[in-house]
LUMKELUM-801086 format. One line per 5 residues: for each residue z, x, y of N, C-alpha, C, O. Coordinates in nm, 4 decimals. Last residue first. Layout:
N
Z X Y Z X Y Z X Y Z X Y ~ ...
//
This chain:
152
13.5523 6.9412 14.2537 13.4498 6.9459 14.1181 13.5329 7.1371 14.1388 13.5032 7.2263 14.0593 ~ 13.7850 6.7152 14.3635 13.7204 6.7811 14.3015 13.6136 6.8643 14.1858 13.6063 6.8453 14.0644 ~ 14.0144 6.4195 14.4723 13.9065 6.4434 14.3489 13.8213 6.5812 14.4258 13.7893 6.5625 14.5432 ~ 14.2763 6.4449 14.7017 14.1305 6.4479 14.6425 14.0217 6.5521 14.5715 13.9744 6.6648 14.5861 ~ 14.5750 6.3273 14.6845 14.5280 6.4066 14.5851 14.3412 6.3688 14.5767 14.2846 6.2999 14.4918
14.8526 6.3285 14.8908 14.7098 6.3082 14.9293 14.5999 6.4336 14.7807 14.5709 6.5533 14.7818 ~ 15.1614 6.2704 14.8708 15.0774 6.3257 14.8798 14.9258 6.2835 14.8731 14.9102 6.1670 14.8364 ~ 15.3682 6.0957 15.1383 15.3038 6.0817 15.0260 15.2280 6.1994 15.0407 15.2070 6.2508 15.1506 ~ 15.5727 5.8551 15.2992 15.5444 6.0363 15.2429 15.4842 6.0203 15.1268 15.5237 5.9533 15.0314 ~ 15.5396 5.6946 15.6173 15.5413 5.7594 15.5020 15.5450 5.8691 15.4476 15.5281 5.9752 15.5076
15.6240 5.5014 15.8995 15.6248 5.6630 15.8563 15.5979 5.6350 15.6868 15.6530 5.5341 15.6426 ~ 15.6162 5.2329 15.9906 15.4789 5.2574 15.9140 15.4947 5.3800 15.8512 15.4173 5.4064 15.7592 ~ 15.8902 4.9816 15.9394 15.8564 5.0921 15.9654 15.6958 5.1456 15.8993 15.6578 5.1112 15.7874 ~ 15.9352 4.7690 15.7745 15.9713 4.7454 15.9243 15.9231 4.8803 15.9843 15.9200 4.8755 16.1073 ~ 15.9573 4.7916 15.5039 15.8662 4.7179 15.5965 15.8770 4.7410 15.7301 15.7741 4.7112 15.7906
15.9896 5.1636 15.3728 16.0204 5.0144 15.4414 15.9397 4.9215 15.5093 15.8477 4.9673 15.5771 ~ 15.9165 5.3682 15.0804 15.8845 5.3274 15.2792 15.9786 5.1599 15.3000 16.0094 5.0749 15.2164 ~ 15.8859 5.4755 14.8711 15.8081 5.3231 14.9038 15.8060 5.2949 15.0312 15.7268 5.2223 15.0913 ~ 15.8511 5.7740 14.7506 15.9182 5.6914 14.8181 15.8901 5.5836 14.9617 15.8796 5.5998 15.0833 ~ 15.7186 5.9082 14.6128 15.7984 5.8913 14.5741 15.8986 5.8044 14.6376 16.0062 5.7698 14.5887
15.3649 5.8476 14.5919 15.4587 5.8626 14.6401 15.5831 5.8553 14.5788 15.5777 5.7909 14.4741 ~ 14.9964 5.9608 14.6324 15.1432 5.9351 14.5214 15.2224 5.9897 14.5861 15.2185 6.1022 14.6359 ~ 14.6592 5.8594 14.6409 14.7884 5.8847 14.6921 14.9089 5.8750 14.6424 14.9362 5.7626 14.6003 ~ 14.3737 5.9891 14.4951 14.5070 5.9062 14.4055 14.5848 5.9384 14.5460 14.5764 6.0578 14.5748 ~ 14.0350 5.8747 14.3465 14.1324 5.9653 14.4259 14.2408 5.8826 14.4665 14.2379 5.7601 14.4782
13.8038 5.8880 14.1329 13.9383 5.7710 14.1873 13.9926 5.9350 14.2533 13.9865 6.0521 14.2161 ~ 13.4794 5.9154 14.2633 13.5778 5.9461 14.1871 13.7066 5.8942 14.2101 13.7227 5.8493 14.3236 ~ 13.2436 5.9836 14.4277 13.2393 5.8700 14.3189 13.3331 5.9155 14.1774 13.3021 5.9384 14.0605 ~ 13.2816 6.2228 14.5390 13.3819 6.0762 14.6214 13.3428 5.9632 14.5407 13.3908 5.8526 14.5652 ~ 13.4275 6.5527 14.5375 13.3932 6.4475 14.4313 13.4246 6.2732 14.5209 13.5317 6.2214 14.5525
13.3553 6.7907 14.7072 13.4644 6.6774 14.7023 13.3818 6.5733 14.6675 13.2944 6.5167 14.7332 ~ 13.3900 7.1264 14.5989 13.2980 7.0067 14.6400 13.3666 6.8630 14.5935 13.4144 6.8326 14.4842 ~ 13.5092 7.4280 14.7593 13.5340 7.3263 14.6305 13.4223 7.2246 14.6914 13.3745 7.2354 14.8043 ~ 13.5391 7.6343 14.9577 13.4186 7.6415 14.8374 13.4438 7.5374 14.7135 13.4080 7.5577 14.5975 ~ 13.7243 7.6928 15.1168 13.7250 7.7336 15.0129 13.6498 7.6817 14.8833 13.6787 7.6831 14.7637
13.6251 7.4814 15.3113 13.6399 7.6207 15.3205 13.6969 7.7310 15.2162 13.7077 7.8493 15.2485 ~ 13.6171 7.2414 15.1644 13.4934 7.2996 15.2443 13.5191 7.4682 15.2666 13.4382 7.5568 15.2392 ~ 13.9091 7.2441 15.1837 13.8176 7.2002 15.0547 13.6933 7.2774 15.0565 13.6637 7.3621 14.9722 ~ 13.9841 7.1898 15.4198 14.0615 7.2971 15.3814 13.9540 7.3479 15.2265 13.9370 7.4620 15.1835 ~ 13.8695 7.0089 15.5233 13.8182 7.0978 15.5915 13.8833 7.2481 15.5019 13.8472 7.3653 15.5125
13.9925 6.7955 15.4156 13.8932 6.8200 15.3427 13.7916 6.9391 15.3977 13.6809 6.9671 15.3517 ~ 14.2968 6.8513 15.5466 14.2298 6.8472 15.3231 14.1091 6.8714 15.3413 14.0764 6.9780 15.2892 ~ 14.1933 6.7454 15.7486 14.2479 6.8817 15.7271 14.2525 6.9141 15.5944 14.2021 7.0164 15.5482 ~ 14.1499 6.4597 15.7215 14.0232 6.5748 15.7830 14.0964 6.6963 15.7515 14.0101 6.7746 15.7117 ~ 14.4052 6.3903 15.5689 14.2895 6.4266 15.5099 14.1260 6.4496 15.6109 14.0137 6.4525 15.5605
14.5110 6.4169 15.8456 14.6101 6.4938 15.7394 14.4505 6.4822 15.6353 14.3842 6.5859 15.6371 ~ 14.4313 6.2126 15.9865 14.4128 6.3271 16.0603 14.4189 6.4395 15.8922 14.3317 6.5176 15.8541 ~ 14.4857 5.9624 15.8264 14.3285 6.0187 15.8153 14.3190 6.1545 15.9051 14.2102 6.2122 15.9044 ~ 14.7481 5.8984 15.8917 14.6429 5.9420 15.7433 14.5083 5.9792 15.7686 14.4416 6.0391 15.6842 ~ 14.8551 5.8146 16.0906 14.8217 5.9086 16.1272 14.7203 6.0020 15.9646 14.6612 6.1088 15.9488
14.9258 5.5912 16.0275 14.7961 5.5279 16.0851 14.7258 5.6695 16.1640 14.6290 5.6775 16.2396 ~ 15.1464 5.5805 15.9120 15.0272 5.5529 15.8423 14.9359 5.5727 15.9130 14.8297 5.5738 15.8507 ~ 15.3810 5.8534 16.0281 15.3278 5.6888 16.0530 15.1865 5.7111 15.9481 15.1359 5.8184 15.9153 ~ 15.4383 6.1183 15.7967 15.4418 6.0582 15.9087 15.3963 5.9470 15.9060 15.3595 5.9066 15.7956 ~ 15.2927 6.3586 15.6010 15.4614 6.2775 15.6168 15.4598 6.2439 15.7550 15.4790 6.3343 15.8364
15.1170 6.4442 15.3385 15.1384 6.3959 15.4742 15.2595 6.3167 15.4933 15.3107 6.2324 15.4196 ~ 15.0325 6.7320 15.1961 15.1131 6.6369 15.1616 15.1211 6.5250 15.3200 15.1364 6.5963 15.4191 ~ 14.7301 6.7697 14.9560 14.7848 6.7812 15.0466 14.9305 6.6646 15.0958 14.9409 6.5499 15.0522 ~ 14.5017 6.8618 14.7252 14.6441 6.7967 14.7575 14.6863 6.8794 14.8646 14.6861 7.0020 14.8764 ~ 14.2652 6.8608 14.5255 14.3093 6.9662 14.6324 14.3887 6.8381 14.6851 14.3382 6.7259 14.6843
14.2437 6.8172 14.1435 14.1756 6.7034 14.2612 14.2710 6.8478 14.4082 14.3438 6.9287 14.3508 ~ 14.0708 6.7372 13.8585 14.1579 6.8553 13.9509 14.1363 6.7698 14.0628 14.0511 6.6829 14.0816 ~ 14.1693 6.4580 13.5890 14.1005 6.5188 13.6850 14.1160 6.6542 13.7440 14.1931 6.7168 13.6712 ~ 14.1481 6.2470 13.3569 14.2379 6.3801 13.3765 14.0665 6.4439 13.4940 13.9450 6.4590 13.4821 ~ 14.0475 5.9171 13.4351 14.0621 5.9978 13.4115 14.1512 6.1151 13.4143 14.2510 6.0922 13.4826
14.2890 5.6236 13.5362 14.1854 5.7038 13.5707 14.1908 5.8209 13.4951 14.3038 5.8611 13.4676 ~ 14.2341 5.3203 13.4301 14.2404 5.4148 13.3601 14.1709 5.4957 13.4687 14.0546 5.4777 13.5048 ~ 14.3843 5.0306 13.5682 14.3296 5.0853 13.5872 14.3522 5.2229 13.5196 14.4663 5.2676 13.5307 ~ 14.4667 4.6488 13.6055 14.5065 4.7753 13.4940 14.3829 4.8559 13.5409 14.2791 4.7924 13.5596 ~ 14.6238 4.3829 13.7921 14.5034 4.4409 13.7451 14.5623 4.5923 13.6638 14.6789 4.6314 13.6669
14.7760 4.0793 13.8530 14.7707 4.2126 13.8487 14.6306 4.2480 13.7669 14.5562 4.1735 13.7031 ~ 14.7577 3.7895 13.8245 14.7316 3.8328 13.9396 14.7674 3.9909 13.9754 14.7847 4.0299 14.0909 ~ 15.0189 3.8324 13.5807 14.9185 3.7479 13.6171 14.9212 3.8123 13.7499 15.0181 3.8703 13.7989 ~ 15.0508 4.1551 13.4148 15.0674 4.0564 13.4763 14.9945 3.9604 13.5498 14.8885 4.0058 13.5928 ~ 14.9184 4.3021 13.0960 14.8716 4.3116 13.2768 14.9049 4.1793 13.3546 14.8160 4.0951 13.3678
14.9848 4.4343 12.8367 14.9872 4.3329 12.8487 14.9993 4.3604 13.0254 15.0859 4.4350 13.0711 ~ 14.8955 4.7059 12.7445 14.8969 4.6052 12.6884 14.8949 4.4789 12.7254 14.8193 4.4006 12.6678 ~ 14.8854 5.0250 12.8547 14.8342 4.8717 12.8911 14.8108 4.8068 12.7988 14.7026 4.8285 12.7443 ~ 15.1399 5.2509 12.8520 15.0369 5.1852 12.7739 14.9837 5.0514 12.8191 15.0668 4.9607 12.8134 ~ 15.2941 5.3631 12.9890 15.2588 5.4527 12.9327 15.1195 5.3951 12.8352 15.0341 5.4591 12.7738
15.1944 5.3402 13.3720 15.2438 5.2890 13.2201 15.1948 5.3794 13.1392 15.1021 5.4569 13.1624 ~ 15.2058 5.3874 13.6891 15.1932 5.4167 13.6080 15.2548 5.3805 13.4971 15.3777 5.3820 13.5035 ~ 15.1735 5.1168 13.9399 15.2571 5.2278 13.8947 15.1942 5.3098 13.7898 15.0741 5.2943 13.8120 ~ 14.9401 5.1187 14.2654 14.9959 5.0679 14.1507 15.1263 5.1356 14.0564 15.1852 5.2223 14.1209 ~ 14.6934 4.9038 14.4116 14.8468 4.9789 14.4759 14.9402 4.9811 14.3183 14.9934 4.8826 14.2670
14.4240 5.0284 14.5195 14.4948 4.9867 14.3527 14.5976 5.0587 14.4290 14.6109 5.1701 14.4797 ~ 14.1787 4.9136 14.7315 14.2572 5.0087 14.7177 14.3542 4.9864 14.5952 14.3475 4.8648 14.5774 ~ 13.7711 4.8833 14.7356 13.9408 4.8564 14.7433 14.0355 4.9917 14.7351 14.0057 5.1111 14.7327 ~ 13.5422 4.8915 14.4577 13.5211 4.8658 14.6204 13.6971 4.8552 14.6161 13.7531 4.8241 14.5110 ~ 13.4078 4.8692 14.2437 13.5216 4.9882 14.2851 13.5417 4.9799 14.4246 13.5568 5.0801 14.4944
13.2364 4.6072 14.2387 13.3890 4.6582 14.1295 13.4615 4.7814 14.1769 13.5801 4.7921 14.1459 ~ 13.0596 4.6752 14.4281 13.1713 4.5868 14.4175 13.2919 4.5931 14.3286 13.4122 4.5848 14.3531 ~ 12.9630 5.0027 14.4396 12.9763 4.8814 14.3937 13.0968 4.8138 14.4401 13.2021 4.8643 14.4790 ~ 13.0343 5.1746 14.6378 12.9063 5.1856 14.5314 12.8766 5.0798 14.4741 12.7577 5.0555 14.4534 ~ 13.1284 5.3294 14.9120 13.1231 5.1813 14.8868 12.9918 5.2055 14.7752 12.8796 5.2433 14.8090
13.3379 5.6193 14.8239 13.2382 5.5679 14.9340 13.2223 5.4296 14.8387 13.2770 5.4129 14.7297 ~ 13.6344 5.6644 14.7180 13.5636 5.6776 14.9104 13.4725 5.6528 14.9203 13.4478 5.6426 15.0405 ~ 13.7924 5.4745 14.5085 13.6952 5.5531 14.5273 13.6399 5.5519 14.6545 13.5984 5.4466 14.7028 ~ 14.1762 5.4826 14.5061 14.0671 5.4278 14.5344 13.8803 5.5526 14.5307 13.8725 5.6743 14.5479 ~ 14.5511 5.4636 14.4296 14.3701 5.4920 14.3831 14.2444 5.3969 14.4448 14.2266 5.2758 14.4318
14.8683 5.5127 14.4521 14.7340 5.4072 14.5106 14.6048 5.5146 14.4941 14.5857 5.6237 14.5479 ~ 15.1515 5.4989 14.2941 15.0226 5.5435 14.3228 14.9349 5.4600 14.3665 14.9228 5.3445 14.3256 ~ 15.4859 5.5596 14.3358 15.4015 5.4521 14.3684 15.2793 5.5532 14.3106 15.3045 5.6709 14.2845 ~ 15.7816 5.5665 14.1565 15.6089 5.6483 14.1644 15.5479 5.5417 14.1866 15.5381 5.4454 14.1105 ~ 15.9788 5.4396 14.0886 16.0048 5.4481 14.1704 15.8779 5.5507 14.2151 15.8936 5.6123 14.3205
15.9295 5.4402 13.7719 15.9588 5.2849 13.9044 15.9034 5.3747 13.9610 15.7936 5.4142 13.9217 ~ 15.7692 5.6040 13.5324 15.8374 5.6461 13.6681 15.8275 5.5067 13.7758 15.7289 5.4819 13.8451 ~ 15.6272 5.4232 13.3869 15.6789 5.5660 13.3452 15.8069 5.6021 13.4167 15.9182 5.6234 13.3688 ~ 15.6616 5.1097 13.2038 15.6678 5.2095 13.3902 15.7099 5.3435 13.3068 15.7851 5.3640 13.2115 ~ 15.6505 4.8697 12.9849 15.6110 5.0500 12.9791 15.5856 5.1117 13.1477 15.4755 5.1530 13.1843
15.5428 4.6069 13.1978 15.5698 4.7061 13.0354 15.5499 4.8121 13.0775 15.4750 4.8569 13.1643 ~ 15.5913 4.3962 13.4654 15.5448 4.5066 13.4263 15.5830 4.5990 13.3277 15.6638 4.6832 13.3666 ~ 15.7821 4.3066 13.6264 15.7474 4.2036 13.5297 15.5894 4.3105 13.4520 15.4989 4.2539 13.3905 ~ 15.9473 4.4170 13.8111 16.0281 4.4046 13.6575 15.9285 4.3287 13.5262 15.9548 4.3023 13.4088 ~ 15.8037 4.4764 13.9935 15.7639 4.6071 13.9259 15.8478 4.5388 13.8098 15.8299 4.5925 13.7005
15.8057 4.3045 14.2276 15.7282 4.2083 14.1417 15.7394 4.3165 13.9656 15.7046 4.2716 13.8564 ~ 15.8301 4.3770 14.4412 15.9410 4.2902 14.3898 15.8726 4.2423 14.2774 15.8932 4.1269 14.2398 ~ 15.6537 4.6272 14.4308 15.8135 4.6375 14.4431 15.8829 4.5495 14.3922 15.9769 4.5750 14.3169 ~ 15.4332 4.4666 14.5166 15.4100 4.5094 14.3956 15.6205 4.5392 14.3566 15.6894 4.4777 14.2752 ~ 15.5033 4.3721 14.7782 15.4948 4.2730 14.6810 15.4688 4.3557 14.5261 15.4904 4.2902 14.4242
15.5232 4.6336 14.8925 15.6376 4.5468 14.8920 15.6327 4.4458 14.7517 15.7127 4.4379 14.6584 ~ 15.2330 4.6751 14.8208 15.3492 4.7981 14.8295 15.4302 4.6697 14.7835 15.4163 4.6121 14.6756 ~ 15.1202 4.4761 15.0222 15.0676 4.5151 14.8574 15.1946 4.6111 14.8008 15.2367 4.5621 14.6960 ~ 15.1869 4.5997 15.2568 15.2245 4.4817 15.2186 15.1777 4.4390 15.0696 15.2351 4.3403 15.0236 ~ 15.0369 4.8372 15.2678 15.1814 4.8357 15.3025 15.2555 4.6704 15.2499 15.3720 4.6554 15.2130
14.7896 4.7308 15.2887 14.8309 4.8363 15.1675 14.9595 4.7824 15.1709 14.9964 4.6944 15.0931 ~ 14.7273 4.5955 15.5199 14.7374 4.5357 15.3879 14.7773 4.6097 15.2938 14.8081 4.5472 15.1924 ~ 14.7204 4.7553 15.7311 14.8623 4.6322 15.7221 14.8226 4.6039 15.5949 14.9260 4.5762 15.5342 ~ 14.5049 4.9299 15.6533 14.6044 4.9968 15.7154 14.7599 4.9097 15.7001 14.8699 4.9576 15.6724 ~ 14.2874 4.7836 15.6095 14.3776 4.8876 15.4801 14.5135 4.9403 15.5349 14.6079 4.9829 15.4684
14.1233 4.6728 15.7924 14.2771 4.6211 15.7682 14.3195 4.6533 15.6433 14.3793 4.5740 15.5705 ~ 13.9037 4.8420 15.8637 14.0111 4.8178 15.9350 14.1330 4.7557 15.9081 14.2340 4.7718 15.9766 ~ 13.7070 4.7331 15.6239 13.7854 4.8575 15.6412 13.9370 4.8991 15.7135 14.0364 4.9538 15.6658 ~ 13.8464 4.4187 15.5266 13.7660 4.5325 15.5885 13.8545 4.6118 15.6108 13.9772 4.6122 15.6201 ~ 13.9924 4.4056 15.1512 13.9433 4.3752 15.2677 13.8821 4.4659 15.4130 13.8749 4.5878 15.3976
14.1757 4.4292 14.8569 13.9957 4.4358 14.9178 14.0188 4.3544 15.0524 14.0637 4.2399 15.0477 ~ 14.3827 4.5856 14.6320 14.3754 4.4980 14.7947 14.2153 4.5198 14.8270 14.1553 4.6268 14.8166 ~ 14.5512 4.4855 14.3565 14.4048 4.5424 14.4466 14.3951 4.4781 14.5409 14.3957 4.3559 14.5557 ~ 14.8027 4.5880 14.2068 14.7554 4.4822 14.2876 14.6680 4.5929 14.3099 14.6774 4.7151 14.2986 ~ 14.8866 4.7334 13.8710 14.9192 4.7397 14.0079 14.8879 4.6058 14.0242 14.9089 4.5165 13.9421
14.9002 5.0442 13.6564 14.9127 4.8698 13.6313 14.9427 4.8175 13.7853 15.0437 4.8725 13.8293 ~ 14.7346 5.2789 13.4994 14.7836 5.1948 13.5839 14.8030 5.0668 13.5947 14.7280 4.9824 13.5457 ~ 14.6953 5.5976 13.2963 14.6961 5.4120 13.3014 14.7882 5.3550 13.3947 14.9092 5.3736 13.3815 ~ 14.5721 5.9044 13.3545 14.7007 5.8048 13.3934 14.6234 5.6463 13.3550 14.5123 5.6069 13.3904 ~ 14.5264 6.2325 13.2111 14.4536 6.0793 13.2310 14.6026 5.9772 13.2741 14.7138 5.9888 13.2227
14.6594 6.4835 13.4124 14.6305 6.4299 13.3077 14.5400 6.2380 13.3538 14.5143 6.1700 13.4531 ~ 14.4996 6.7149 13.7063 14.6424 6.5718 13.6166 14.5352 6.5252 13.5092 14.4123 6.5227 13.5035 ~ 14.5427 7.0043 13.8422 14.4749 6.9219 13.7431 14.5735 6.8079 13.6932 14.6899 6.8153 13.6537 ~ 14.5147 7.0950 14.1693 14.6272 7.0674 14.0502 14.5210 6.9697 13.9680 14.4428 6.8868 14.0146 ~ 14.5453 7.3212 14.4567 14.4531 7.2299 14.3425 14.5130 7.2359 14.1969 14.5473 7.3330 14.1294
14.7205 7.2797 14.7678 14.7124 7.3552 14.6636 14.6161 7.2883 14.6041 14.5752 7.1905 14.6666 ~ 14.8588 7.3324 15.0933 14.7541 7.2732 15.0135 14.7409 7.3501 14.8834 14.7487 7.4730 14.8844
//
């Protein structure tokens, strides 16, 4: 676990909204369709950098979801049935998890126990970012991604 400051990122993705319980099959399938869809998207920094942003607690309707998305260097122009998201330059405590999806939430109780114990305060009306380098397959749930939450 470490704490890393990132710059401001512009995003260009899909937003998945539905209950809690079905973030789990709907991300993964937001993934794919964003994948076949990444040629019709300006300015990608990095294809092959997924990021997904979301804020943890329910404040509004507008930040309610998950942004399955890439990074651009500039939003200009936001494909039909895509969305554009600016998140700030943040610090956020990272952690990395590599296994089935549905084992994500063990890997951030251990982030945030790791957070707590070294005296950081976990920012949750804040975009917090999962980033991957590598998209996974359908047929399979393992992933790798890191786990970047927002800090004060």
């Amino acid at each position: 676990m470490k704490v890393v400051e990132l710059k401001e990122m512009k995003l260009v993705g899909i937003r998945v909204v539905c209950p809690g319980d079905q973030y789990i099959d709907e991300i993964p399938k937001a993934t794919f369709l964003l994948k076949e869809r990444l040629n019709e998207i300006n300015d990608v920094l990095q294809p092959v950098r997924l990021i997904g942003s979301f804020i943890v607690g329910d404040f509004s309707e507008e930040e309610d979801g998950y942004w399955v998305c890439v990074e651009v260097n500039d939003i200009r122009q936001v494909p039909e049935c895509m969305v554009s998201l600016v998140v700030p330059k943040q610090k956020y405590a990272v952690i990395k998890h590599n296994g089935p999806n549905y084992e994500i939430r063990d890997t951030y109780e251990k982030l945030h126990n790791w957070i707590e114990e070294n005296k950081y305060e976990r920012l949750q009306r804040a975009w917090h970012l999962e980033i991957s380098d590598v998209w996974g397959e359908s047929e399979t749930t393992k992933i790798e991604v890191d786990l970047y939450d927002t800090i004060k």
